[in-house]
C-alpha positions as CSV (number, residue, x, y, z in Angstrom):
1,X,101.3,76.4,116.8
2,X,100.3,74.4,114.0
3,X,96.2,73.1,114.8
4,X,97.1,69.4,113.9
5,X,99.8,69.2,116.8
6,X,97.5,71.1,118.9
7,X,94.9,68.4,118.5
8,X,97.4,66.0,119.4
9,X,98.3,67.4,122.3
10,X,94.6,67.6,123.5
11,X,94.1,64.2,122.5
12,X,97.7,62.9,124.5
13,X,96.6,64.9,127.8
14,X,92.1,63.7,127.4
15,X,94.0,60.5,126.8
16,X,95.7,60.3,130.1
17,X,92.3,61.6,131.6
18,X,90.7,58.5,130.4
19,X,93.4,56.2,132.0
20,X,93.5,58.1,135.2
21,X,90.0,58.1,135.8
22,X,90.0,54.1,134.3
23,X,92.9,53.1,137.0
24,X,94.5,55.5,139.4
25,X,98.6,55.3,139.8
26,X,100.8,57.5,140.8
27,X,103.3,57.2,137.5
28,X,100.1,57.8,135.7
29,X,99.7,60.8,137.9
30,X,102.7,62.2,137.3
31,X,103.0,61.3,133.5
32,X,99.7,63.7,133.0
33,X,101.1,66.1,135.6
34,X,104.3,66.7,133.0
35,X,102.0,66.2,130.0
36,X,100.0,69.6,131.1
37,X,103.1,71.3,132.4
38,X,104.8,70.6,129.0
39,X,101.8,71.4,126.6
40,X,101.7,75.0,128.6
41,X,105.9,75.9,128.6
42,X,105.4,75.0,124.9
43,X,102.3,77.3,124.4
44,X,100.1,74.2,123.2
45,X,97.2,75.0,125.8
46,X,96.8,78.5,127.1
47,X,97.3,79.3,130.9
48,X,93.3,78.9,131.4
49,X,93.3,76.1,130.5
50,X,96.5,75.0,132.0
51,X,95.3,75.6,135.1
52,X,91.4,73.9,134.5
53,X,93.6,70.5,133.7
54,X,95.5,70.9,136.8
55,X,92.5,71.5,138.9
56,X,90.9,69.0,136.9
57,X,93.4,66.5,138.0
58,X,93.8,68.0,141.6
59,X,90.0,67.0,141.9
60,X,90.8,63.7,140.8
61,X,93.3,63.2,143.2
62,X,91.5,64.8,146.1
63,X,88.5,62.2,144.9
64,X,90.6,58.9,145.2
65,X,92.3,60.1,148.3
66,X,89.1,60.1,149.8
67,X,88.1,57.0,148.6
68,X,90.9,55.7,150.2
69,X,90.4,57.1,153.3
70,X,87.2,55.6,153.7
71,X,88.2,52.4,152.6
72,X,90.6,52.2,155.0
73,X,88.5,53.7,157.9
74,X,90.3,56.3,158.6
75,X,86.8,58.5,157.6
76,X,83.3,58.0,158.9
């Protein structure tokens, strides 16, 4: 793969990092979801670090849900 589309491709999926952690919705969710999924089936990203995005994101997930939980009381 050419290194300029590469560097986009980082820069699309750091980009959607930014946003997620800026403002937490579920299409946002999902958009970076398919944005790592893509930039892997297309051999942008390796599988290493495929899979550090998508725990990445799972942390930021697991994060808000907590948040929410205790927001909502439903966590001492």
């Amino acid at each position: 793969m050419i290194k300029g589309t590469r560097d986009k491709v980082f820069a699309i999926i750091n980009s959607r990092f930014d946003a997620i952690n800026a403002s937490f919705s579920d299409s946002l969710r999902g958009e970076l979801a398919m944005a790592i999924d893509l930039a892997g089936l297309t051999g942008a990203i390796g599988i290493d670090t495929q899979r550090a995005y998508t725990e990445r994101l799972n942390r930021i997930i697991e994060r808000v849900h907590q948040q929410w939980m205790e927001t909502n009381g439903r966590v001492a």
